[in-house]
C-alpha positions in Angstrom: 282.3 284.1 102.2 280.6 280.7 102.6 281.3 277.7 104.5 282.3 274.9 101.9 280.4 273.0 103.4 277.5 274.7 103.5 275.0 273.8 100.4 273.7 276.2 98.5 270.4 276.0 96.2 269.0 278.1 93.2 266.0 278.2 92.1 265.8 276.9 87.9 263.2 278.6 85.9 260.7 276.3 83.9 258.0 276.5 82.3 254.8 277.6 84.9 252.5 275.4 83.2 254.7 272.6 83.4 254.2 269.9 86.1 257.8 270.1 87.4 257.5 273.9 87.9 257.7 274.0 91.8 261.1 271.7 91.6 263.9 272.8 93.0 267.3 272.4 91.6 270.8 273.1 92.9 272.8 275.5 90.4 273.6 273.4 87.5 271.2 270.7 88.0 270.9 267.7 90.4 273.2 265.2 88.6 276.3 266.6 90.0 275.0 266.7 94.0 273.3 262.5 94.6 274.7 259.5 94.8 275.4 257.8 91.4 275.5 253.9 91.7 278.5 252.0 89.6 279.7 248.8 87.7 282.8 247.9 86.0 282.3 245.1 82.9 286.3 244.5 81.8 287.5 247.2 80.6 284.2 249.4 80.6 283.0 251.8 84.1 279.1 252.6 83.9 277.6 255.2 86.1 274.0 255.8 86.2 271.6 258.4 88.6 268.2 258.8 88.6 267.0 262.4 89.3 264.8 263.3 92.5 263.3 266.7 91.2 263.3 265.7 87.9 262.2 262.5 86.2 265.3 261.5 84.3 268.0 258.8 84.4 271.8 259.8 83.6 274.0 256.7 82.6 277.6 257.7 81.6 280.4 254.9 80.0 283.7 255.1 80.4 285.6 252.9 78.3 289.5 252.3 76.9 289.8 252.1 73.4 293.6 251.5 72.9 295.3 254.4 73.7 292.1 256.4 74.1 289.1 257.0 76.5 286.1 257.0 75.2 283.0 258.5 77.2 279.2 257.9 75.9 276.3 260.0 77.9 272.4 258.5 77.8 270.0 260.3 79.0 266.2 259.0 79.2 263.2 260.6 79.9 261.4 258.7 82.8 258.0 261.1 83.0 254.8 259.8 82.0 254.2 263.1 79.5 
């Protein structure tokens, strides 16, 4: 068995021709394993990361509505292609 706190990377298959092909990924993406930044607006928590291997920004909302949460995901493309 592992060290938990040893990290462990797999290899994500793409498409060869694709300019991202040699990126490495950890197993289930990047988004999970760097730092996301934060700000809270009243009643609203944003989170937002920017990949490394990957040119993408991740913002997720977090929001009450009444009795309810409410969660919105944006995800934007940030390669030149």
């Amino acid at each position: 068995m592992q060290s938990p706190s040893r990290r462990v990377h797999t290899r994500t298959r793409m498409d060869p021709s694709s300019e991202f092909a040699d990126a490495w990924l950890p197993d289930h993406g990047e988004a999970w394993s760097v730092p996301w930044q934060h700000r809270i607006e009243g009643a609203q928590l944003t989170l937002t990361v920017a990949g490394r291997a990957l040119p993408f920004l991740l913002t997720k909302r977090v929001r009450l509505e009444g009795a309810s949460v409410e969660i919105d995901y944006e995800l934007a493309n940030q390669s030149d292609s």
